[in-house]
BAMIMI-73995 format. One record per residue: x negated, y negated, z negated of N, C-alpha, C, O in turn; residue in three letters; residue number from 0. Coordinates in steps of 0.2 Angstrom, whole numbers. Example, Ala and Ser with C-alpha at 12.3 -4.5 7.8 and 13.67 -1.06 7.14 Angstrom:
2
[[-66,28,-39],[-62,22,-39],[-66,16,-39],[-71,17,-42],'ALA',0]
[[-64,11,-35],[-68,5,-36],[-64,0,-39],[-67,-6,-40],'SER',1]
***
This chain:
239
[[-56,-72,77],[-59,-72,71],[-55,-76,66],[-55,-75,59],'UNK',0]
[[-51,-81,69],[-47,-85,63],[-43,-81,59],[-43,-81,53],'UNK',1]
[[-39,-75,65],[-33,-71,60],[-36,-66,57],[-32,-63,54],'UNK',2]
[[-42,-64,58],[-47,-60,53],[-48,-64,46],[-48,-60,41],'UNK',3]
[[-49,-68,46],[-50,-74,41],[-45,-73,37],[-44,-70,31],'UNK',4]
[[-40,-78,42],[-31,-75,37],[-29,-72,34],[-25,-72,29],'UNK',5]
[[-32,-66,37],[-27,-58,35],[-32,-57,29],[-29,-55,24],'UNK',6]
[[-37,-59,28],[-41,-57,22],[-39,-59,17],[-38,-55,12],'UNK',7]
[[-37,-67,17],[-38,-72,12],[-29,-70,11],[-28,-70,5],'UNK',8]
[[-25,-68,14],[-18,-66,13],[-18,-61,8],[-16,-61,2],'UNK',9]
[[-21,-54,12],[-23,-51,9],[-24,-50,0],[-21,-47,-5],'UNK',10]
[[-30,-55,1],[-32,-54,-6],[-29,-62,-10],[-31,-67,-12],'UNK',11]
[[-25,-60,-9],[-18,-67,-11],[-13,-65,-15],[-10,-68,-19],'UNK',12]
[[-12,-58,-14],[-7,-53,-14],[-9,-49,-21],[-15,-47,-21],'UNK',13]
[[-5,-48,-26],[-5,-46,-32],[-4,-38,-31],[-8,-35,-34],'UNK',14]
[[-1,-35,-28],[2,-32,-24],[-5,-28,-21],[-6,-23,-24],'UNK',15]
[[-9,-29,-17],[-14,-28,-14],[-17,-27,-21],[-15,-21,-22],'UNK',16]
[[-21,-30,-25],[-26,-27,-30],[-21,-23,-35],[-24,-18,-38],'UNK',17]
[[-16,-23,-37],[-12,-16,-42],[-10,-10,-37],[-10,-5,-40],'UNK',18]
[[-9,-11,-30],[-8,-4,-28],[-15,0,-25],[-15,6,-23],'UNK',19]
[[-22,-4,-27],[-28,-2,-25],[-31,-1,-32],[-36,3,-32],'UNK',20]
[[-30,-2,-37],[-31,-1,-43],[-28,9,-44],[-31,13,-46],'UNK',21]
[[-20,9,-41],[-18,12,-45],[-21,20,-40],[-22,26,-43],'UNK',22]
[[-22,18,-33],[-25,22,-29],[-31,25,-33],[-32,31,-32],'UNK',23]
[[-36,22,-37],[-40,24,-38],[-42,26,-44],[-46,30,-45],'UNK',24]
[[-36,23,-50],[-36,28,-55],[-31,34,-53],[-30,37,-58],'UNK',25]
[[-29,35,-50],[-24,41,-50],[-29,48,-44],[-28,54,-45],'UNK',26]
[[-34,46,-40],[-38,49,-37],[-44,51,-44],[-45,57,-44],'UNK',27]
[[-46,46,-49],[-49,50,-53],[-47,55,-58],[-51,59,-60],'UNK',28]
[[-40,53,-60],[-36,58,-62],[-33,64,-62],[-33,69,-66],'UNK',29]
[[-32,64,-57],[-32,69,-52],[-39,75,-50],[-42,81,-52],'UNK',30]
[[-40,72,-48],[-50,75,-49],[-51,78,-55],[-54,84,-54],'UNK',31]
[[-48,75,-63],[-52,78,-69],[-44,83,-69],[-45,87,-73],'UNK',32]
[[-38,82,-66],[-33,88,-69],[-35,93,-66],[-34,98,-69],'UNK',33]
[[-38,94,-60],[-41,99,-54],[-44,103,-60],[-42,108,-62],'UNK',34]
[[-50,101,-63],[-53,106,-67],[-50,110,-73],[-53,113,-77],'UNK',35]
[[-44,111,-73],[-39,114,-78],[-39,120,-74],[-41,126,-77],'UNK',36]
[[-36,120,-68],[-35,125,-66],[-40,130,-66],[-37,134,-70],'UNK',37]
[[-46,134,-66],[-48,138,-68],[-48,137,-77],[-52,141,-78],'UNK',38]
[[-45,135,-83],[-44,137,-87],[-38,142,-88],[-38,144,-94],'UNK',39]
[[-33,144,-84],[-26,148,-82],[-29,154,-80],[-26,159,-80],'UNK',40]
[[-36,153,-77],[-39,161,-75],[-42,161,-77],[-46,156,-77],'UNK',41]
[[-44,167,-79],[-54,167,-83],[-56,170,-78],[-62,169,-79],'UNK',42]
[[-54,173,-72],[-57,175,-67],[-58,169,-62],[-62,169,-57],'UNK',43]
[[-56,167,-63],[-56,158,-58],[-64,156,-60],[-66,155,-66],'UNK',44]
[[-68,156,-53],[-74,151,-53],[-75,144,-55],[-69,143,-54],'UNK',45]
[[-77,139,-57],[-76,133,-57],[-74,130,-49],[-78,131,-44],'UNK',46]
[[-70,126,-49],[-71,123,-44],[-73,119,-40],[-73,113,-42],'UNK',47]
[[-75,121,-35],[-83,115,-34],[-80,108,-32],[-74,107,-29],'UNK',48]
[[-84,103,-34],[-84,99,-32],[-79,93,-28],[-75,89,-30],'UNK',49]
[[-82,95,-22],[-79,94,-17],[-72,95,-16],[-68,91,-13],'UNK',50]
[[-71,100,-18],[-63,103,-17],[-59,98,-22],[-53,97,-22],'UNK',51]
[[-63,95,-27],[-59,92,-34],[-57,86,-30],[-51,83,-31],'UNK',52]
[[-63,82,-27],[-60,75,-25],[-58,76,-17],[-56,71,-15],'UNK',53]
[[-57,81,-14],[-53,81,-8],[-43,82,-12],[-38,79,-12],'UNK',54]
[[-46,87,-15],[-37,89,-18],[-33,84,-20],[-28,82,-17],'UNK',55]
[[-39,79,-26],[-36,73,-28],[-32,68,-23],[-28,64,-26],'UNK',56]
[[-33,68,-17],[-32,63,-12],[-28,65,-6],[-26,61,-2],'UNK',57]
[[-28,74,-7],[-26,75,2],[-19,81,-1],[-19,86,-4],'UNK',58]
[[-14,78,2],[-8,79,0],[-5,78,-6],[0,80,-8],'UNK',59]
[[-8,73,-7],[-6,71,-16],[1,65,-15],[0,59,-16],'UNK',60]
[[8,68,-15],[13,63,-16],[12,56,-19],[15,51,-16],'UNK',61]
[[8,55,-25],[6,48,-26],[3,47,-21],[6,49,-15],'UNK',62]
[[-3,46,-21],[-5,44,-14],[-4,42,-8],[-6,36,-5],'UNK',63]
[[0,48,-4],[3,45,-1],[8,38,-2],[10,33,1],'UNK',64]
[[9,39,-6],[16,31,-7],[12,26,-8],[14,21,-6],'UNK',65]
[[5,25,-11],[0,21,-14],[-3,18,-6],[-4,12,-4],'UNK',66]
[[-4,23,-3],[-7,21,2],[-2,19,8],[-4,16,13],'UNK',67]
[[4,22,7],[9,19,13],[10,12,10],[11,9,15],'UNK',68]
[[11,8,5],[12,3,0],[6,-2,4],[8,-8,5],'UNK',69]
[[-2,0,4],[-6,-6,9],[-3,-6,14],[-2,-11,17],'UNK',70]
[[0,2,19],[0,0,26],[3,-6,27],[1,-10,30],'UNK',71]
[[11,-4,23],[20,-9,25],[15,-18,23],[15,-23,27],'UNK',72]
[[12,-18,18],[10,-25,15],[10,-28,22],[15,-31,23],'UNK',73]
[[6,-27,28],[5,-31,34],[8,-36,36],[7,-42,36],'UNK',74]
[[13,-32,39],[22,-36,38],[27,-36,34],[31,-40,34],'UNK',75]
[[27,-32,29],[31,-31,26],[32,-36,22],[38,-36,21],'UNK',76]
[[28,-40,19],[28,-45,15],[31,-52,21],[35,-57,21],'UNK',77]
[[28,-52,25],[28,-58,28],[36,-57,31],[39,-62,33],'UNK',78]
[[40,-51,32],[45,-51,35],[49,-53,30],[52,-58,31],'UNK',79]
[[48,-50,22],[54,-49,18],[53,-56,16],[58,-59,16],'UNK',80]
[[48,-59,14],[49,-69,14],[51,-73,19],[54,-78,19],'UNK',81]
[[49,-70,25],[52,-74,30],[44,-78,32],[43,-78,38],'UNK',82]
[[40,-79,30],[32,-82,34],[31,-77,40],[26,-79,44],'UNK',83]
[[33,-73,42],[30,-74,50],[33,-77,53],[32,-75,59],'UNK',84]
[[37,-81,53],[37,-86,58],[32,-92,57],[31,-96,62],'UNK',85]
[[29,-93,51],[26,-98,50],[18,-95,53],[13,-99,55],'UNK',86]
[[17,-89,51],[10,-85,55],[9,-85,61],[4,-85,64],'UNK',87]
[[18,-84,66],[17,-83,71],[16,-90,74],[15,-90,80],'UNK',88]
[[18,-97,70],[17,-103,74],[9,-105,72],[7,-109,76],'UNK',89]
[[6,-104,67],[0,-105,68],[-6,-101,73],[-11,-103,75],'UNK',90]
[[-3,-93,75],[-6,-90,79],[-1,-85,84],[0,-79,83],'UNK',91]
[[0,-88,89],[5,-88,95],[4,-83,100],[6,-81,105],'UNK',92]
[[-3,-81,96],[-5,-77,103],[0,-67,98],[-3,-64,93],'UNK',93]
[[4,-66,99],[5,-62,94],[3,-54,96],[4,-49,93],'UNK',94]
[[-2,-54,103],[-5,-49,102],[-11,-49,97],[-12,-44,93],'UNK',95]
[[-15,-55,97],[-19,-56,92],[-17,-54,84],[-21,-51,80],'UNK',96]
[[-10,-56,85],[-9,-56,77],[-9,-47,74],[-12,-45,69],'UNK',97]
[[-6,-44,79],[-4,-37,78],[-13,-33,76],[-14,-30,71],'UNK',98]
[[-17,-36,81],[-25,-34,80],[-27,-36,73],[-32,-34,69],'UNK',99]
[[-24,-41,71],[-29,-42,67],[-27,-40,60],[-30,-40,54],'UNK',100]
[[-22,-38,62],[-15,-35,53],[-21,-26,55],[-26,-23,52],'UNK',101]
[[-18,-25,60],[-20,-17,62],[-29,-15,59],[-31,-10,55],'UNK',102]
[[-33,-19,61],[-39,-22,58],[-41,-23,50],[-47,-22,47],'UNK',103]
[[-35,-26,47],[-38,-26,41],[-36,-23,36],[-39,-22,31],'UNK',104]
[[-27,-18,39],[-27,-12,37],[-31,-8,36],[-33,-6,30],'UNK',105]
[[-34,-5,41],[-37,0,41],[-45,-3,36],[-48,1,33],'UNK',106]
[[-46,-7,36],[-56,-9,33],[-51,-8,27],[-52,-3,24],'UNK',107]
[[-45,-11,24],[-42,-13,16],[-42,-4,14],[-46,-1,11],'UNK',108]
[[-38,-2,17],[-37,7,17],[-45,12,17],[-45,17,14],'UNK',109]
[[-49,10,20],[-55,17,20],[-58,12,12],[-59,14,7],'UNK',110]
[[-58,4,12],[-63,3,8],[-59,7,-1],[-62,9,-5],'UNK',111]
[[-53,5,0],[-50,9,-5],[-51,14,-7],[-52,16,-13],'UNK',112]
[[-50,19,-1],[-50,26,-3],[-57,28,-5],[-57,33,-9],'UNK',113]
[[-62,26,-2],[-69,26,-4],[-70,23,-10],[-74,26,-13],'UNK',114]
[[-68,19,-13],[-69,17,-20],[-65,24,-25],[-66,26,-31],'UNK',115]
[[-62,26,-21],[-57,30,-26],[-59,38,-25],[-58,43,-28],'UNK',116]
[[-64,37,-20],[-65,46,-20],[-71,46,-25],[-72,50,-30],'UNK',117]
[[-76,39,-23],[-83,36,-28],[-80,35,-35],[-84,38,-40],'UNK',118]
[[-74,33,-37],[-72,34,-44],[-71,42,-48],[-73,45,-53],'UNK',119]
[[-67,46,-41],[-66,54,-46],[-71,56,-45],[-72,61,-49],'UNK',120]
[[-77,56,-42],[-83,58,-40],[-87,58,-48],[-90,62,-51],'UNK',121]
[[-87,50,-49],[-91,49,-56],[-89,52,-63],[-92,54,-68],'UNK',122]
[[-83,51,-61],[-77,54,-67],[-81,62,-66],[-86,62,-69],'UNK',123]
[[-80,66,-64],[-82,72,-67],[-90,72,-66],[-92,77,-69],'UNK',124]
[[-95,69,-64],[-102,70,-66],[-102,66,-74],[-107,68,-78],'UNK',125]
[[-97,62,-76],[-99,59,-83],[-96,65,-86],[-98,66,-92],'UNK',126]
[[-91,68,-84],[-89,73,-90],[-92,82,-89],[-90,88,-90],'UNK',127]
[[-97,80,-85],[-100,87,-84],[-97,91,-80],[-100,96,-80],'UNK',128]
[[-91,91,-76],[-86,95,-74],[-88,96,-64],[-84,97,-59],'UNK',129]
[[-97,95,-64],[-96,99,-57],[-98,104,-55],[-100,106,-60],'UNK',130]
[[-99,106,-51],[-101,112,-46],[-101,113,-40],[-97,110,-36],'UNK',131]
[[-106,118,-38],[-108,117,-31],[-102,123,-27],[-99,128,-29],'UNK',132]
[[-103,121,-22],[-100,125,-17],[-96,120,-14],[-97,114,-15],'UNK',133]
[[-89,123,-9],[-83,120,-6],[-86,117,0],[-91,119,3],'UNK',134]
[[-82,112,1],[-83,108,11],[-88,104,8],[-90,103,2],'UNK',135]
[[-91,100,15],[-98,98,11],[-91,90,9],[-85,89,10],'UNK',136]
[[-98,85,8],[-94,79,9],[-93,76,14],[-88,72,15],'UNK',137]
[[-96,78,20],[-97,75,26],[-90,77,26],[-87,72,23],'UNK',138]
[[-86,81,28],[-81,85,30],[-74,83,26],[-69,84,28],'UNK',139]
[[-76,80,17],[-72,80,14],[-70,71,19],[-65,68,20],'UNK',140]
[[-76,69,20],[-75,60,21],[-70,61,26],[-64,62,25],'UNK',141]
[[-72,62,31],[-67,62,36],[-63,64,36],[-59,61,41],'UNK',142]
[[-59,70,33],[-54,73,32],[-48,69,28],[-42,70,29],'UNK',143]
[[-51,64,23],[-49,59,17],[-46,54,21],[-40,51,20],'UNK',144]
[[-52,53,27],[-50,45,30],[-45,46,34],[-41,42,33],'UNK',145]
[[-45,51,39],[-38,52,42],[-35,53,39],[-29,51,41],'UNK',146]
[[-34,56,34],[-27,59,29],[-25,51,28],[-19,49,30],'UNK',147]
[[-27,46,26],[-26,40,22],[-22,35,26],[-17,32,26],'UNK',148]
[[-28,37,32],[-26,33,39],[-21,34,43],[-18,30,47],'UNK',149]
[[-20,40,42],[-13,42,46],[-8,37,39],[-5,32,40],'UNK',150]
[[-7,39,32],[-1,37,31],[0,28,31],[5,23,32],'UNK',151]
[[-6,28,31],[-7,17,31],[-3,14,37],[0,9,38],'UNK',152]
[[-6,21,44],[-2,16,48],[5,19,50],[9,16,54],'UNK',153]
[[6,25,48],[13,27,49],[15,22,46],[18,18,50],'UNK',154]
[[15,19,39],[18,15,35],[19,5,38],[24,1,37],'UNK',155]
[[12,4,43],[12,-1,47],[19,-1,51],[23,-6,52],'UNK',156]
[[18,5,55],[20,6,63],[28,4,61],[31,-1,64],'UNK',157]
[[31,9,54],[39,9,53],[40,4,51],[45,1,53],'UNK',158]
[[36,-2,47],[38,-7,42],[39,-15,49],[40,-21,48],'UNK',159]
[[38,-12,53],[35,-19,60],[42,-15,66],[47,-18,69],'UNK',160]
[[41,-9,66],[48,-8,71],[54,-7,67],[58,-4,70],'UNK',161]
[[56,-10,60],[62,-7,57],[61,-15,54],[63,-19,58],'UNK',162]
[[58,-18,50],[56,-23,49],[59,-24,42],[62,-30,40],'UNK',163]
[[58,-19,38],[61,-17,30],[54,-11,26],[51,-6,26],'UNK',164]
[[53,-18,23],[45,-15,19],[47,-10,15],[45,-4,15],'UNK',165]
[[52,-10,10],[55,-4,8],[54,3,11],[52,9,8],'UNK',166]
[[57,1,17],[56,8,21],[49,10,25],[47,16,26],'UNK',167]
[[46,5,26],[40,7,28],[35,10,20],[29,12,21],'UNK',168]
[[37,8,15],[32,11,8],[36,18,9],[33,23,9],'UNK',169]
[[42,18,8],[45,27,6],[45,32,14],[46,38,14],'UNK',170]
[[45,28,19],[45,32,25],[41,37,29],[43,41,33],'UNK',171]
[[34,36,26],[29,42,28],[30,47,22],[27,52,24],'UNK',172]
[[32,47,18],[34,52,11],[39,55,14],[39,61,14],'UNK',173]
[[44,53,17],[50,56,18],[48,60,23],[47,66,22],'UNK',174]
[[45,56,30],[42,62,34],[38,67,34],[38,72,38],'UNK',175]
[[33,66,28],[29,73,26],[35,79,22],[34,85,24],'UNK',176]
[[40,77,19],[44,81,15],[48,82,19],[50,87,17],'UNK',177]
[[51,81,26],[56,81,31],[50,88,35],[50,94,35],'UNK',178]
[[46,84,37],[41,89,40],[42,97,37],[44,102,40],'UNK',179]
[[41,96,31],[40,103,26],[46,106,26],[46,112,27],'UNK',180]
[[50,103,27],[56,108,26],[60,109,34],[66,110,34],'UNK',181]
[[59,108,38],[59,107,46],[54,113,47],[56,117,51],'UNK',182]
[[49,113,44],[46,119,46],[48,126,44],[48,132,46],'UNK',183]
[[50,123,37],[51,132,32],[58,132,36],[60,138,35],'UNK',184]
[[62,129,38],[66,132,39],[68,135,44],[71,140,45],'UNK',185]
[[63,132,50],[64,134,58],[58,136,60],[58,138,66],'UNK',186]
[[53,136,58],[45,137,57],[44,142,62],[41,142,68],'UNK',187]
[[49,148,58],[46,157,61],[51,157,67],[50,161,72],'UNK',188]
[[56,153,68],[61,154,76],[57,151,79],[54,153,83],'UNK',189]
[[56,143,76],[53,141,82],[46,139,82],[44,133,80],'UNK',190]
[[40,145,86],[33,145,81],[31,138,86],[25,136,84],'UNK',191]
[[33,135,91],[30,129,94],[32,122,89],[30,116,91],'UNK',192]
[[35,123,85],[36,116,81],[33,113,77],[33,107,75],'UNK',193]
[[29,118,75],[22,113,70],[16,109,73],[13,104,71],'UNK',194]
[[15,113,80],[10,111,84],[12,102,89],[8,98,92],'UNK',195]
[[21,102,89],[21,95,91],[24,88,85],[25,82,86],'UNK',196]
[[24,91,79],[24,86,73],[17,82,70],[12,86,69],'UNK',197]
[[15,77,68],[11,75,68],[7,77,61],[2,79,61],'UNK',198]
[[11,76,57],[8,78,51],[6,85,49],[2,86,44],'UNK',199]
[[8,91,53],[8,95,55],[1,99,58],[-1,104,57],'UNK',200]
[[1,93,63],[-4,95,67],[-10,92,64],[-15,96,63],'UNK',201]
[[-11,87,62],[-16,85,57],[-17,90,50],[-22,88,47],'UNK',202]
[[-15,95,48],[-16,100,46],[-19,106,50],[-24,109,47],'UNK',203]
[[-17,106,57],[-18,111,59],[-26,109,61],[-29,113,63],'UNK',204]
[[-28,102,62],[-33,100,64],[-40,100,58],[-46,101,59],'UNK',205]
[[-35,100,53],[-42,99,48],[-45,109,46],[-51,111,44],'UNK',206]
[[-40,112,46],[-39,120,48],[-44,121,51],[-49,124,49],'UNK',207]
[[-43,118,57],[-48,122,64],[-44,124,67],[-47,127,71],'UNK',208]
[[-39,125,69],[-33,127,73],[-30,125,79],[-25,122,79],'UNK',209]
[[-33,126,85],[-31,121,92],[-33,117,89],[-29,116,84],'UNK',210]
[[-41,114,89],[-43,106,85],[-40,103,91],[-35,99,90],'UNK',211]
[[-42,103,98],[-42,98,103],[-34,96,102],[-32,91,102],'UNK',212]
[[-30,104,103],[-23,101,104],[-20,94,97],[-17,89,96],'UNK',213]
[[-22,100,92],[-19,97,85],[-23,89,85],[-21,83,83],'UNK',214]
[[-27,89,86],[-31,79,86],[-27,75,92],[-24,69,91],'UNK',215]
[[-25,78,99],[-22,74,103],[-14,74,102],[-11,70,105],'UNK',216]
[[-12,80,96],[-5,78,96],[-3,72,89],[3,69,88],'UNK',217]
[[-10,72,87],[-10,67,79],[-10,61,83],[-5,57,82],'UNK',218]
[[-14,60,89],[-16,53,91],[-10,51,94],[-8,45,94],'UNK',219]
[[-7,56,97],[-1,51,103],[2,50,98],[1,44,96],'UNK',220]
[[5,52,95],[10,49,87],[8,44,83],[13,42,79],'UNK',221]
[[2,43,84],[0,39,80],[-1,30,84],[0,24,83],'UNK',222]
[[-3,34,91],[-5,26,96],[2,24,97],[4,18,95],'UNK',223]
[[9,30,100],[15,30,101],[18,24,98],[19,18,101],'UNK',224]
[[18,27,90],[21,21,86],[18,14,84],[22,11,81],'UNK',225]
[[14,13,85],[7,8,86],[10,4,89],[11,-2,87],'UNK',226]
[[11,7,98],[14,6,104],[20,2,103],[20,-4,104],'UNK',227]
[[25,5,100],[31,4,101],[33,-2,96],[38,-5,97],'UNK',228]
[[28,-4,90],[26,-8,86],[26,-14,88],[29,-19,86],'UNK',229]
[[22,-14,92],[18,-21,96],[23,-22,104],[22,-28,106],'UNK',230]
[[26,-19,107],[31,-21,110],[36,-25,107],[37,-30,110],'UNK',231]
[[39,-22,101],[44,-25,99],[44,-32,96],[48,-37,95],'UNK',232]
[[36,-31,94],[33,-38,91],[33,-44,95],[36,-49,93],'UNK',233]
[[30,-43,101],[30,-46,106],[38,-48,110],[39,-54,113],'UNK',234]
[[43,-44,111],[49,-45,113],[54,-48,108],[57,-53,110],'UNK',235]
[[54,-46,103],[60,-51,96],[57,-57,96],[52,-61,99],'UNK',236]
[[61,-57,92],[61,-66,88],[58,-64,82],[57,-58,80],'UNK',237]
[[57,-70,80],[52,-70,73],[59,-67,68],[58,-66,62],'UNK',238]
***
């Protein structure tokens, strides 16, 4: 519970932490009210419901992504690039603990985030009268939001702790969503098994309905993988 303690109070220590959680969530509302444009481009365009406005807001949105890879890298990324994890790792030695309780406060800092910010585009269009019914319900949009978010947070954790360059871990899940995209259009139709072992990919194909069992188990091992390979190297370097 101590390095639960720590990582909070670091956490919210961090200037960094409240302006890129700020920005996630004006930009989630913003987003949300540019959404309603689009049916003014077609008069035959329905209003678009709801749902659909605060999922779009959030889910493949390139801000976003960098906003939310920016909490992931903060874990270590800050204590690398000062040099305080040595001083982290001498007040708690156990550095399996340490690795739980960054991974831990990631993930609570990231959904409470992104849930403030889908609760923000949410409000934003019932105050400007801009909803409507239909689309995924919410149940469907939440979980869909929380992994989408969750995957980039710890993609962004996993690179910034095995490369140990927060720079790279804020720009390196962007790169691989854009690496992905064009990996696929280019080799897509040769090679039709390639989308199904890319992670981001597959979490696409999962929120689809698409092989869900295969597309969730090929999200996870990439996900635990890197996780994995994280906390090894944590454990085996030097500070």
């Amino acid at each position: 519970m101590e390095i639960l303690a720590f990582e909070y109070r670091r956490a919210k220590s961090i200037r960094t932490t409240w302006i890129t959680s700020l920005f996630v969530i004006l930009a989630a509302a913003a987003f949300a009210y540019l959404g309603t444009f689009a049916d003014d481009f077609d008069e035959g365009l329905d209003r678009i419901p709801t749902t659909d406005l605060v999922a779009g807001a959030l889910l493949g949105n390139p801000i976003v992504i960098v906003l939310i890879a920016s909490l992931g890298a903060m874990a270590f990324g800050h204590e690398y690039r000062y040099g305080t994890i040595r001083l982290t790792l001498t007040a708690f030695p156990g550095r399996v603990g340490v690795f739980f309780g960054k991974l831990f406060t990631t993930v609570a800092l990231t959904l409470f985030v992104v849930a403030l910010a889908a609760v923000a585009g949410y409000a934003l269009l019932v105050l400007l009268g801009e909803t409507a019914s239909g689309g995924p319900s919410w149940a469907t949009v939440a979980w869909q939001v929380a992994v989408f978010t969750l995957t980039y947070a710890l993609l962004a954790f996993s690179l910034t702790l095995i490369t140990r360059n927060h720079p790279l871990g804020i720009i390196g899940p962007l790169i691989l969503f854009l690496l992905e995209q064009a990996v696929i259009g280019l080799l897509g139709a040769r090679l039709e098994w390639l989308p199904s072992v890319l992670p981001l990919a597959s979490m696409q194909s999962w929120f689809s309905g698409v092989d869900v069992a295969l597309s969730a188990g090929v999200w996870a091992a990439w996900m635990v993988g890197l996780l994995l390979v994280g906390l090894v190297l944590l454990r085996r370097r030097d500070a």
